[in-house]
C-alpha positions as CSV (number, residue, x, y, z in Angstrom):
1,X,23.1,-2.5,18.5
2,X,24.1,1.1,19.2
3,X,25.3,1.3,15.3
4,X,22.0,0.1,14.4
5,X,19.8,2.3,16.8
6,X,22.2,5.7,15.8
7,X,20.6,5.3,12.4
8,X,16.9,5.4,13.8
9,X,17.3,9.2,14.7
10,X,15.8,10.4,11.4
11,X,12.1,10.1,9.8
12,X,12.7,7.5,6.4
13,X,10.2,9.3,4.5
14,X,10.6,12.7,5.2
15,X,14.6,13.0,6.3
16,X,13.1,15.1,9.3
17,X,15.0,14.4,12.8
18,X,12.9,12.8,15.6
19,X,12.9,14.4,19.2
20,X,14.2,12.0,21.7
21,X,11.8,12.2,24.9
22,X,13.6,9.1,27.2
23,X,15.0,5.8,27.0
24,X,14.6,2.8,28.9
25,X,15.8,-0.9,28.9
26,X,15.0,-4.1,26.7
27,X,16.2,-7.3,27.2
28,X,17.9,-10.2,24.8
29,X,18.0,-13.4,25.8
30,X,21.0,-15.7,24.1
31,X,22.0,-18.7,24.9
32,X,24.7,-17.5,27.5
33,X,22.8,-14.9,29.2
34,X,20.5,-12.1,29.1
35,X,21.8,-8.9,27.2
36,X,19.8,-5.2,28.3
37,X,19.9,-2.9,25.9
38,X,19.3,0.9,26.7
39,X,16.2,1.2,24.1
40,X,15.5,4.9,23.1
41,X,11.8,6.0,23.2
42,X,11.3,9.2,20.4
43,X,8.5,11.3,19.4
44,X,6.7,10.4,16.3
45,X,7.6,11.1,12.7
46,X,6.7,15.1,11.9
47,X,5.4,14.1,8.4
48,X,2.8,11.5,9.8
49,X,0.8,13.3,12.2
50,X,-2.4,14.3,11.4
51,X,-5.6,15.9,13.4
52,X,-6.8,12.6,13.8
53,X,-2.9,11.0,14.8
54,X,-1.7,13.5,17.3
55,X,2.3,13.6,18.5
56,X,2.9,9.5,19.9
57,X,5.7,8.1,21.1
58,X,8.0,5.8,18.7
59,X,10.1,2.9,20.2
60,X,12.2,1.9,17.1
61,X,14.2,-0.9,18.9
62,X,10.9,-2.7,19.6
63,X,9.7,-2.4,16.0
64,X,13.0,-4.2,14.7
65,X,13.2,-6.5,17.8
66,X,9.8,-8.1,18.0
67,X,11.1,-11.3,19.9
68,X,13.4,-10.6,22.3
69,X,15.0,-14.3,21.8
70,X,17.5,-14.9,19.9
71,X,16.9,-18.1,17.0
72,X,19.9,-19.9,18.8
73,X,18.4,-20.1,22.3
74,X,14.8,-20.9,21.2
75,X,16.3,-23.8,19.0
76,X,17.5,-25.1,22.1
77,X,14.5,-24.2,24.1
78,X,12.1,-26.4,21.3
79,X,14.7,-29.8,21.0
């Protein structure tokens, strides 16, 4: 995961590096227990604002991570 998340710090359009305001947690559920992740928060991408889009924060752990289960434990959950 931290592999994964070191690889977010840069815009993938424009290359440009994105400011890192705070972090906070996120959890995983398996099926052996739950997993908390420290989830960086980041300022948005310099090369998509606009008048209209002002400065926003960008959580790119929950973009990639949309269910926080993993497919082991909600096979489980549905049988």
């Amino acid at each position: 995961m931290q592999s994964w998340l070191s690889g977010q710090t840069h815009c993938r359009t424009c290359g440009a590096a994105l400011d890192h305001k705070d972090s906070r947690s996120t959890v995983l559920r398996t099926v052996y227990l739950k997993v908390t992740v420290k989830s960086p928060r980041q300022w948005s991408y310099a090369c998509q604002r606009t008048a209209r889009t002002p400065q926003h924060v960008v959580h790119p752990l929950s973009k990639d991570l949309i269910r926080r289960v993993t497919p082991e434990l909600e096979y489980l959950q549905a049988n």
